[in-house]
Biopython code that builds the backbone (N, CA, C, O; Angstrom):
import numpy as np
from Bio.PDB.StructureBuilder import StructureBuilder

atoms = [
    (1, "UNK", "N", (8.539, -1.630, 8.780)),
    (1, "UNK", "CA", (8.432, -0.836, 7.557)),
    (1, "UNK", "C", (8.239, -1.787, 6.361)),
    (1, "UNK", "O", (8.899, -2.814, 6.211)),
    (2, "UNK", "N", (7.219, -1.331, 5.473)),
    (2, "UNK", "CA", (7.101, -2.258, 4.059)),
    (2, "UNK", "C", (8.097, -2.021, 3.184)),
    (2, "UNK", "O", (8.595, -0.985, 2.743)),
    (3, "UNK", "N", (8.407, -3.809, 2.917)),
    (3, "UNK", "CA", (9.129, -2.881, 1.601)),
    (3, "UNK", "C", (8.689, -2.171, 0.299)),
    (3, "UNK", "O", (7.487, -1.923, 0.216)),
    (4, "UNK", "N", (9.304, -1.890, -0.493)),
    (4, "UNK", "CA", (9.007, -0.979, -1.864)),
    (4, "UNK", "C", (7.669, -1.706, -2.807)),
    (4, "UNK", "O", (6.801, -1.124, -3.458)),
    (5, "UNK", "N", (7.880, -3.142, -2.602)),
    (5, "UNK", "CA", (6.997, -4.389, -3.492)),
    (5, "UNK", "C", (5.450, -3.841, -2.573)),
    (5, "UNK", "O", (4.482, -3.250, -3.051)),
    (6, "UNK", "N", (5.693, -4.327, -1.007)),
    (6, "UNK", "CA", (4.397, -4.784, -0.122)),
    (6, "UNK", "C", (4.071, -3.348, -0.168)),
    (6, "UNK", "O", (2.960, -3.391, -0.696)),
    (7, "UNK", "N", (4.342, -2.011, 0.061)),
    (7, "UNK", "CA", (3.946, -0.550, -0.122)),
    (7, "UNK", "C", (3.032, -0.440, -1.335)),
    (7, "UNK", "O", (1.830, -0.213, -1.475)),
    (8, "UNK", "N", (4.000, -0.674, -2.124)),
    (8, "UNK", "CA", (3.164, -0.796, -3.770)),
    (8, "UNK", "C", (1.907, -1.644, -4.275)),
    (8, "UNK", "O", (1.470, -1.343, -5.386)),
    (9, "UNK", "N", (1.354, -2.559, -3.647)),
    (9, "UNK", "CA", (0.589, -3.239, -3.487)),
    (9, "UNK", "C", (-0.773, -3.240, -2.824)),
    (9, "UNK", "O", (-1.901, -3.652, -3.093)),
    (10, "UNK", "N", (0.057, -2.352, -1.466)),
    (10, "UNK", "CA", (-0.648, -1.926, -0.580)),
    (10, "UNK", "C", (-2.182, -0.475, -1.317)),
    (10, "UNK", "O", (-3.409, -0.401, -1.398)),
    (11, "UNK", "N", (-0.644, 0.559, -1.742)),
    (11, "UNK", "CA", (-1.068, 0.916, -2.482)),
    (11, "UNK", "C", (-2.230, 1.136, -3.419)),
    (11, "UNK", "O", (-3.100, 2.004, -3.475)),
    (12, "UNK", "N", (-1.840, -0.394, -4.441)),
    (12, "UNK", "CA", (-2.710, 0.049, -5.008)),
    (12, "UNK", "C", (-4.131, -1.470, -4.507)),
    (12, "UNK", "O", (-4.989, -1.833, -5.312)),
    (13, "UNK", "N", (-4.016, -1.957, -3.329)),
    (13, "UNK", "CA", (-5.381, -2.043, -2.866)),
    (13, "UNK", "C", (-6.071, -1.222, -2.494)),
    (13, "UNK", "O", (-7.238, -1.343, -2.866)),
    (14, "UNK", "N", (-5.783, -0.152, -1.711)),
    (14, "UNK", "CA", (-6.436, 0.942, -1.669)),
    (14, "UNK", "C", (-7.545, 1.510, -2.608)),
    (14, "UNK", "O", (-8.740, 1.723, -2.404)),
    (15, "UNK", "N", (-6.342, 1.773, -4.277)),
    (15, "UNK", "CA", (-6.916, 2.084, -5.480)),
    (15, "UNK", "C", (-8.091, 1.149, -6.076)),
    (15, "UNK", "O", (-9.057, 1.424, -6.786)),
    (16, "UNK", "N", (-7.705, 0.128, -5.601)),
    (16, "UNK", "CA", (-9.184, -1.169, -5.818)),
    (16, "UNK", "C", (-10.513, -0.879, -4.891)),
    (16, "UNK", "O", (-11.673, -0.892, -5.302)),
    (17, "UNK", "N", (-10.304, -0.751, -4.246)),
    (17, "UNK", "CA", (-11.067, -0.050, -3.100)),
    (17, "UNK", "C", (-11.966, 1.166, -3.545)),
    (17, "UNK", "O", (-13.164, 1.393, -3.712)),
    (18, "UNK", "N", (-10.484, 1.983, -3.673)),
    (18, "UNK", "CA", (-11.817, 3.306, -4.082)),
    (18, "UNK", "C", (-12.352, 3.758, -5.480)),
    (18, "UNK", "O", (-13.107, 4.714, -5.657)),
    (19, "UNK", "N", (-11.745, 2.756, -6.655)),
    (19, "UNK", "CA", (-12.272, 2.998, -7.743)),
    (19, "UNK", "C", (-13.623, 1.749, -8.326)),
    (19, "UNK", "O", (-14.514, 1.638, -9.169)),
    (20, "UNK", "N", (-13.084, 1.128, -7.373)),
    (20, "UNK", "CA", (-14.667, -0.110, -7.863)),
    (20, "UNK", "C", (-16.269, 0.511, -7.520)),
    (20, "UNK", "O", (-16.722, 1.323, -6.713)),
    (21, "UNK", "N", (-16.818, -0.325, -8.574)),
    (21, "UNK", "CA", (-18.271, 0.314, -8.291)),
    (21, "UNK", "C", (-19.102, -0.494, -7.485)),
    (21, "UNK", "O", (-20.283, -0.252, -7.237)),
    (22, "UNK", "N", (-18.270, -1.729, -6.972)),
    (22, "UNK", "CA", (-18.845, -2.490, -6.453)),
    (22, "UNK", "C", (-19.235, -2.265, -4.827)),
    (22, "UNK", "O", (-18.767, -1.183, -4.473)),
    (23, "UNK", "N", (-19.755, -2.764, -4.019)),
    (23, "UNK", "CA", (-19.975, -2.314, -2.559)),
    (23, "UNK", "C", (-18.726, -2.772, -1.594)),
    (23, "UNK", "O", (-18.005, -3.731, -1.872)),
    (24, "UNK", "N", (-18.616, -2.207, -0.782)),
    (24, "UNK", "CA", (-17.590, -2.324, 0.546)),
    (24, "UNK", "C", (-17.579, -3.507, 0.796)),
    (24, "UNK", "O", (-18.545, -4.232, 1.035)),
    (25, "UNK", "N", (-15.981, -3.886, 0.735)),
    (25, "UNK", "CA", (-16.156, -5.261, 1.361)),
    (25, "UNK", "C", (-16.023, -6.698, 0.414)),
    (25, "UNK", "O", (-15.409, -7.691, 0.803)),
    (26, "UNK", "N", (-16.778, -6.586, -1.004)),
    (26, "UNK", "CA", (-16.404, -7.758, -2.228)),
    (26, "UNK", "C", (-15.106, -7.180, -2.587)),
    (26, "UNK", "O", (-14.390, -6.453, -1.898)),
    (27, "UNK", "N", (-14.853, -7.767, -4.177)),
    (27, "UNK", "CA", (-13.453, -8.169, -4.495)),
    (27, "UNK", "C", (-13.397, -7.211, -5.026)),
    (27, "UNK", "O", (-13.596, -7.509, -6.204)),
    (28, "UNK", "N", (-13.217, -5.947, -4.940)),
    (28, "UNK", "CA", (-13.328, -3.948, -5.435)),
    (28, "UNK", "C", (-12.254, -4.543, -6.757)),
    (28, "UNK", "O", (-11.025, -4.494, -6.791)),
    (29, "UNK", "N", (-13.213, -5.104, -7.790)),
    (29, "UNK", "CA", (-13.001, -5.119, -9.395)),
    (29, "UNK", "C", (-12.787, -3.864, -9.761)),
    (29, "UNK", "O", (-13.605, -2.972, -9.536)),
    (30, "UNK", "N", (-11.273, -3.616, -10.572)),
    (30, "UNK", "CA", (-11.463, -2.607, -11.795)),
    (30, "UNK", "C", (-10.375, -3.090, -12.910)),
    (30, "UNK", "O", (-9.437, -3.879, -12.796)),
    (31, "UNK", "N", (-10.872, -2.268, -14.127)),
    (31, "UNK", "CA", (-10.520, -2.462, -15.120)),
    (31, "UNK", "C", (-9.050, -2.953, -14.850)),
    (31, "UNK", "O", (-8.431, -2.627, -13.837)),
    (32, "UNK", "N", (-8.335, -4.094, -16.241)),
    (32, "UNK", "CA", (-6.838, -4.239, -16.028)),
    (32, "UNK", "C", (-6.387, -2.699, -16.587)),
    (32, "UNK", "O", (-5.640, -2.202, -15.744)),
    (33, "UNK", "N", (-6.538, -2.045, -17.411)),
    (33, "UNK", "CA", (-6.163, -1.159, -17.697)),
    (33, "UNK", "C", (-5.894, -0.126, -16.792)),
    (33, "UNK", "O", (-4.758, 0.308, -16.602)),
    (34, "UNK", "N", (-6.592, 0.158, -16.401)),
    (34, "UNK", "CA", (-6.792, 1.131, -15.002)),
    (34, "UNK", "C", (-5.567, 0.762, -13.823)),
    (34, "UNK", "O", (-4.729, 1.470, -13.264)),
    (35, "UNK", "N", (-5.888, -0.646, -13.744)),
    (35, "UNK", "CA", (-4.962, -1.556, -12.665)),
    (35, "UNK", "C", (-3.607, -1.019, -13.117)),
    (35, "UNK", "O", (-2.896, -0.485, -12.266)),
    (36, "UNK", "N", (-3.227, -1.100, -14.248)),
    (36, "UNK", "CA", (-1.919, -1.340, -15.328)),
    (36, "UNK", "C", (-0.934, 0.117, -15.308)),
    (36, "UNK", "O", (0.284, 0.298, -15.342)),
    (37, "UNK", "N", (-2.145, 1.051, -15.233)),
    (37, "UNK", "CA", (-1.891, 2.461, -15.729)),
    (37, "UNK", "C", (-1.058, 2.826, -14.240)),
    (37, "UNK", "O", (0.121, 3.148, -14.093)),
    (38, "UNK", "N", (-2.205, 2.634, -13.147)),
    (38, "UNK", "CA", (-1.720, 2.867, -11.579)),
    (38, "UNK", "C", (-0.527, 2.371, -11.488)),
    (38, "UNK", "O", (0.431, 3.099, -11.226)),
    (39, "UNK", "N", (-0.383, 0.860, -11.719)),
    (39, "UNK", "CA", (0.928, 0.541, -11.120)),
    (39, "UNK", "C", (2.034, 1.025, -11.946)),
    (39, "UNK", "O", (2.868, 1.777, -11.441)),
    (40, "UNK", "N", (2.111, 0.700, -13.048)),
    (40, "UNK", "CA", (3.241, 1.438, -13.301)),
    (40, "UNK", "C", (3.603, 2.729, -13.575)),
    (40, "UNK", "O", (4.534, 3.011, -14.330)),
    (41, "UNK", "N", (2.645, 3.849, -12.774)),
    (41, "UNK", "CA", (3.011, 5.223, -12.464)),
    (41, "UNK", "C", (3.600, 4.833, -11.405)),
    (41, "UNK", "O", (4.814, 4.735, -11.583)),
    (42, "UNK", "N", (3.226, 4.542, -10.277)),
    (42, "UNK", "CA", (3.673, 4.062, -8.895)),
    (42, "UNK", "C", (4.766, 3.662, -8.789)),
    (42, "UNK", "O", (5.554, 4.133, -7.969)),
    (43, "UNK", "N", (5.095, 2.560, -9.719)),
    (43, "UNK", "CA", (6.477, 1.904, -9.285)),
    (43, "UNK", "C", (7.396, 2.594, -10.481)),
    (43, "UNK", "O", (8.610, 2.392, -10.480)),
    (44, "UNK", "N", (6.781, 3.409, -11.491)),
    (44, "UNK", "CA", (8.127, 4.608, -11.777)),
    (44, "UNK", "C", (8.361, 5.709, -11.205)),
    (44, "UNK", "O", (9.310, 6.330, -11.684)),
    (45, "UNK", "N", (7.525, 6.448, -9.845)),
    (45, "UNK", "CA", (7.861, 7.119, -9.343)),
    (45, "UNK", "C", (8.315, 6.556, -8.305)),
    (45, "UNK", "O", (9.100, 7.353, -7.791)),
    (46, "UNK", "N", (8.228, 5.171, -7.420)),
    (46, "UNK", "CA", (9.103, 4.985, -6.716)),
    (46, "UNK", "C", (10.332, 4.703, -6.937)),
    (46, "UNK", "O", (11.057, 4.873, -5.957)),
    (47, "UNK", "N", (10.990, 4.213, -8.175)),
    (47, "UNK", "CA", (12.085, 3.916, -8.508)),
    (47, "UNK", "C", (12.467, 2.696, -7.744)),
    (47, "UNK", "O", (13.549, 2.279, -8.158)),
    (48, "UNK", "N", (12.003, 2.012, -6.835)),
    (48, "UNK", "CA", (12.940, 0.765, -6.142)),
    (48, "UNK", "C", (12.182, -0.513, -6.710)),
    (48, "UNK", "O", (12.514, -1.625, -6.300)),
    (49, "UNK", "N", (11.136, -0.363, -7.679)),
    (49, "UNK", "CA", (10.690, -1.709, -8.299)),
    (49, "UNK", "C", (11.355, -1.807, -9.554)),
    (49, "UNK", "O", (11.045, -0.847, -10.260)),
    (50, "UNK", "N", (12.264, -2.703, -10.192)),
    (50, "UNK", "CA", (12.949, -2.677, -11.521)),
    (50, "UNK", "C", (12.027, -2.900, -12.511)),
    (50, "UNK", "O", (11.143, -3.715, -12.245)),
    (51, "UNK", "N", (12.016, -2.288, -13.768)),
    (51, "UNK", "CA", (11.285, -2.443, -14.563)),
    (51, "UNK", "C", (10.689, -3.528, -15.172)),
    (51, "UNK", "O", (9.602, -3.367, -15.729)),
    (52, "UNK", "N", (11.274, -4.700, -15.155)),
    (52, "UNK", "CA", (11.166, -5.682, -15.641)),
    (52, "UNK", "C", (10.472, -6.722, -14.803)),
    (52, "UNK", "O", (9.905, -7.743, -15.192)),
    (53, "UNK", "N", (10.642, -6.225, -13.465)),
    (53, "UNK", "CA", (9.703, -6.970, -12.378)),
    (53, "UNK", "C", (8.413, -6.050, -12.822)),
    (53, "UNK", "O", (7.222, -6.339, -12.932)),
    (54, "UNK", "N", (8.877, -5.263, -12.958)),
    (54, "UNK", "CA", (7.062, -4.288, -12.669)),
    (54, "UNK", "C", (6.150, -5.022, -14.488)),
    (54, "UNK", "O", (4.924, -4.921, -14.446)),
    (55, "UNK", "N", (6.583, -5.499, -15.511)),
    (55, "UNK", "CA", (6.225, -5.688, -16.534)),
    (55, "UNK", "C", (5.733, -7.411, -16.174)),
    (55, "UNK", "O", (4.727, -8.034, -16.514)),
    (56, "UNK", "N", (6.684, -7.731, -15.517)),
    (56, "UNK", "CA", (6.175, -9.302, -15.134)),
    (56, "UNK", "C", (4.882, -9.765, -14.233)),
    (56, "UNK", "O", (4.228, -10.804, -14.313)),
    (57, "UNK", "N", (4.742, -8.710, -13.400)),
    (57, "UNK", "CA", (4.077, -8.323, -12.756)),
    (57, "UNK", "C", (2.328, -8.416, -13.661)),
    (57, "UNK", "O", (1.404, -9.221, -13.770)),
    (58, "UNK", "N", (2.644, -7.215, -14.077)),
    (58, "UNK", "CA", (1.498, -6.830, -14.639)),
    (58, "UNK", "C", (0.705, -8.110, -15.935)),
    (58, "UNK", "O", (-0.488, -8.360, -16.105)),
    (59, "UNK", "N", (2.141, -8.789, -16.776)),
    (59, "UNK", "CA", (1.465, -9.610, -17.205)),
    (59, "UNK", "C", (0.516, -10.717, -16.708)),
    (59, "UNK", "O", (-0.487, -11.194, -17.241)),
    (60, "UNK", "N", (1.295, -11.071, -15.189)),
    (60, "UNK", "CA", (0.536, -12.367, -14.077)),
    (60, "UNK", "C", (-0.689, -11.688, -14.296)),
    (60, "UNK", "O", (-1.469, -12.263, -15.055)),
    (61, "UNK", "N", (-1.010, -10.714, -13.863)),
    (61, "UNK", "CA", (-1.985, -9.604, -13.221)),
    (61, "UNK", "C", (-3.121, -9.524, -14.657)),
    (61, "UNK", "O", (-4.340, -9.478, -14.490)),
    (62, "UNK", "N", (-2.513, -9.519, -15.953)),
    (62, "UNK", "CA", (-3.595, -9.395, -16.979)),
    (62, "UNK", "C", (-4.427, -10.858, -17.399)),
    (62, "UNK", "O", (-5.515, -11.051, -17.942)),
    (63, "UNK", "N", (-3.221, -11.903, -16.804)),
    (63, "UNK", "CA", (-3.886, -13.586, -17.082)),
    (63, "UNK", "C", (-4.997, -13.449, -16.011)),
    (63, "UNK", "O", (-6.136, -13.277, -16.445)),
    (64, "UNK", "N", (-4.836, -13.498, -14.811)),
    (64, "UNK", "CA", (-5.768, -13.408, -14.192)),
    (64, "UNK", "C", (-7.039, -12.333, -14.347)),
    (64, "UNK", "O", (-8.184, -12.736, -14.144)),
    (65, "UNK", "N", (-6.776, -10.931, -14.722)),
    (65, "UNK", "CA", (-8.046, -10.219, -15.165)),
    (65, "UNK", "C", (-8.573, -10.857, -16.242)),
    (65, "UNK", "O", (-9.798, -10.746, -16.295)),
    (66, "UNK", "N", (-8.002, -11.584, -17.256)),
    (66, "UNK", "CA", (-8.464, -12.245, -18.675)),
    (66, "UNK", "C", (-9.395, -13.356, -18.419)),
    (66, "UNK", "O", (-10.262, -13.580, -19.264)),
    (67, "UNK", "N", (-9.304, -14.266, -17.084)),
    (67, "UNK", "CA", (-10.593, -14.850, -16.789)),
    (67, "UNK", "C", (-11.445, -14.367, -15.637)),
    (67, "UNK", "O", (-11.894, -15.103, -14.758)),
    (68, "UNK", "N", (-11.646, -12.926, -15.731)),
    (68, "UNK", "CA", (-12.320, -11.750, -15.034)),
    (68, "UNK", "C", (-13.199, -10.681, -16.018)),
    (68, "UNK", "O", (-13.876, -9.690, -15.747)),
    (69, "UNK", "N", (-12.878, -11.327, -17.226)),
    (69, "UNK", "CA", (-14.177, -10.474, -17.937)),
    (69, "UNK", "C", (-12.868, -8.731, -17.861)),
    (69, "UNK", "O", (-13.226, -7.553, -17.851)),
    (70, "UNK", "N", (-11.699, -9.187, -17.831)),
    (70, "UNK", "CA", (-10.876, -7.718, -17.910)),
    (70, "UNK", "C", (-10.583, -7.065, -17.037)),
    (70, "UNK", "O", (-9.974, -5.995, -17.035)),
    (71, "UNK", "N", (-11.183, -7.932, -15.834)),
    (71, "UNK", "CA", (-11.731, -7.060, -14.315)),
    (71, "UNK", "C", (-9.878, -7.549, -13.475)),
    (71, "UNK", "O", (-9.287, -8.621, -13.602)),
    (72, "UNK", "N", (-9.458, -6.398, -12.739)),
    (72, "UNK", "CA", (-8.252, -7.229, -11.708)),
    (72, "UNK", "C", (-8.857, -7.083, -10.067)),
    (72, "UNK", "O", (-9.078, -5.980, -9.566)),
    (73, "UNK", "N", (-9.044, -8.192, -9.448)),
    (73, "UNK", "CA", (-9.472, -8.285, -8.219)),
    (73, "UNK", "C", (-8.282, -8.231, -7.595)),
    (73, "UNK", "O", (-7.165, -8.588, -7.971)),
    (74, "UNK", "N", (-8.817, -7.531, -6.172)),
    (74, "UNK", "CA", (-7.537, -7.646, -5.107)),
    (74, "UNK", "C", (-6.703, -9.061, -4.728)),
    (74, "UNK", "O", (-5.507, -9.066, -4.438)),
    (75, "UNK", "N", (-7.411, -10.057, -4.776)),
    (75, "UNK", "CA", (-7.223, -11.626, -4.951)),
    (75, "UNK", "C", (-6.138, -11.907, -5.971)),
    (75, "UNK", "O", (-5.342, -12.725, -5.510)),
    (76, "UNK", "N", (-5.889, -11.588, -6.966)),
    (76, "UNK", "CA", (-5.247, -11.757, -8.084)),
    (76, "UNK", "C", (-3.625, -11.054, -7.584)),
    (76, "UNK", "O", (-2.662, -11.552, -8.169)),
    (77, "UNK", "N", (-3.315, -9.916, -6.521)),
    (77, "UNK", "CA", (-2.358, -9.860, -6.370)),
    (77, "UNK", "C", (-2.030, -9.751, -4.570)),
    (77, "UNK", "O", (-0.874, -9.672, -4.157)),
]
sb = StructureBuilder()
sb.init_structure("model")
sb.init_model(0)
sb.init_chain("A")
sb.init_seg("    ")
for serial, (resi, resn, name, xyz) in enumerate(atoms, 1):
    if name == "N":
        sb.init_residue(resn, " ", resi, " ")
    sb.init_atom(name, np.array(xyz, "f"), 0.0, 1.0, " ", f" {name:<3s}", serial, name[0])
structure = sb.get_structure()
């Protein structure tokens, strides 16, 4: 069983997946915003990621979209 972190992740590769415009298979780019919005619906409806991880998180996650042209690749988390 995953935990609450590797679920959430899992998650939202999926969401990289099916919101990129890119083809099957490259690094399914989308917006950090988009990225930002998902996860932390996700990990406030799961309740087992603490908030402050989920904010730390997302900042790693915006350095790396910031030399992505804004873009968060699955690579990045």
């Amino acid at each position: 069983c995953l935990n609450p972190l590797q679920s959430l992740l899992s998650s939202m590769k999926h969401a990289c997946e099916i919101l990129t415009s890119e083809p099957e298979g490259g690094a399914a780019p989308i917006p950090f915003e988009t990225f930002s919005f998902l996860y932390s619906y996700l990990a406030s409806i799961d309740g087992e990621v603490p908030k402050d991880e989920t904010e730390a998180f997302l900042h790693k996650i915006k350095e790396e979209a910031d030399t992505q042209q804004g873009m968060v690749l699955i690579r990045h988390f």
